[in-house]
Residue, then its C-alpha position, 0 to 999 in steps of 0.5 A: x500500500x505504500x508503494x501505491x501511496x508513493x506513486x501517487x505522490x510521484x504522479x501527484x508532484x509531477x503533475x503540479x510540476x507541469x502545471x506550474x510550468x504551463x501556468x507561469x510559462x516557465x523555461x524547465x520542463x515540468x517533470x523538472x520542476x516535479x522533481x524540484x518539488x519532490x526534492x522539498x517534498x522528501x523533508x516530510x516523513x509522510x511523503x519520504x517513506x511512501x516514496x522510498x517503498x515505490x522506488x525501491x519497488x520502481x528499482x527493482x524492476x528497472x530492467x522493464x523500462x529499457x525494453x520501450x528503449x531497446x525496441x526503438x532503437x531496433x527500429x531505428x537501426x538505419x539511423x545508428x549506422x549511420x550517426x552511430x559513432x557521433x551518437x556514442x561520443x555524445x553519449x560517452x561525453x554527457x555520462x562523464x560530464x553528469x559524473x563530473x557535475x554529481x560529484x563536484x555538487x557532492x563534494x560541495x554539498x558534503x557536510x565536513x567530516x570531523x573525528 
């Protein structure tokens, strides 16, 4: 029941995120700013414990949700041969500068270690 409860909070913040967006014309998609609103929203234990159970739940099953990925690019198999190489340095870049990013937040984030 939490998980359900957590996805219901998922869709329910995404779905003020997308309104916010359209209303006030905002230049962030409005999963992004869902995302912003369920950062706020996890400070409340009765929106982090439902969510953690649904993620958990969402994680364990993340293999399911690349077959929509994996059959689109079989269907598109001309389009990889042909910009094939230029997609996999793009790909290869935009990982290494998201670990880049993730890590230099973190480590400005990090709370200093005393002992």
């Amino acid at each position: 029941m939490d998980g359900l409860r957590g996805l219901a909070w998922l869709l329910a913040l995404q779905s003020v995120g997308e309104l916010l967006a359209r209303a006030f014309s905002l230049p962030f998609p409005g999963p992004v700013v869902g995302m912003l609103l369920l950062l706020l929203a996890l400070r409340w234990p009765v929106v982090r414990a439902p969510v953690a159970a649904c993620a958990q739940f969402l994680l364990s099953h993340l293999s399911l949700l690349f077959v929509p990925v994996g059959v689109g690019v079989m269907t598109h198999l001309g389009l990889l041969s042909q910009y094939g190489v230029r997609m996999l340095v793009v790909i290869v870049l935009s990982t290494w500068i998201g670990l880049a990013v993730t890590a230099l937040v973190l480590h400005k984030t990090r709370k200093p270690h005393h002992d």
